[in-house]
N, C-alpha and C positions, 0 to 999 in steps of 0.2 A: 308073390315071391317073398320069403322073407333074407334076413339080412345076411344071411349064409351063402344063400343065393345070386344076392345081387352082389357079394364081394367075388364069389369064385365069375359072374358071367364080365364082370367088370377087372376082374383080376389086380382089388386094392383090399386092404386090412378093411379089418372091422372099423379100427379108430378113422381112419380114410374116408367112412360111408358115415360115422359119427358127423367129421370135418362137414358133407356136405349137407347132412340134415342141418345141422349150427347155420351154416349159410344159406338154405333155403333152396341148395342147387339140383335134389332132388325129391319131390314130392312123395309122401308116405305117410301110413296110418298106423298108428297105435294101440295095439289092442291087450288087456291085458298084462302092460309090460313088454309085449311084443311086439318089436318095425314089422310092417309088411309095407312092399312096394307094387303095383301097378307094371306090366309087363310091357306093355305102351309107354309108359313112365320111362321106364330102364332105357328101353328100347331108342325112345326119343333123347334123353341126357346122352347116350352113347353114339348117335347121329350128329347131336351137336360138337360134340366134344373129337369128331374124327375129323383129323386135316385133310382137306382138300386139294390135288395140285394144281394147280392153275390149268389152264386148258392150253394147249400150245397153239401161240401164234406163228402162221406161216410167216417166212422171212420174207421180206420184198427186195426183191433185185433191182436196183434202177440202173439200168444201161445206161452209160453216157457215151455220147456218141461226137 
């Protein structure tokens, strides 16, 4: 994937996917002059990066009697 790519499947600016190459937050290669990203790569940064909602706990009733 290059960086066209990963901003439209990630839906952030160019300068945005800049930000996380600077920080290391997502792995890519250099070719050229040219980012390309690993589609595993992508795939796994936007796995980690999705919140989660907690799993619901049932309520517990305690009868007092």
């Amino acid at each position: 994937m290059d960086s066209q790519d990963v901003c439209r499947a990630l839906d952030i600016t160019k300068r945005t996917l800049q930000s996380y190459r600077e920080k290391g937050l997502l792995p890519f290669s250099r070719i050229g002059g040219k980012y390309f990203y690993r589609l595993n790569d992508v795939e796994a940064f936007l796995e980690a990066k999705t919140a989660r909602r907690p799993a619901a706990h049932p309520i517990s009733r305690s009868t007092k009697a």
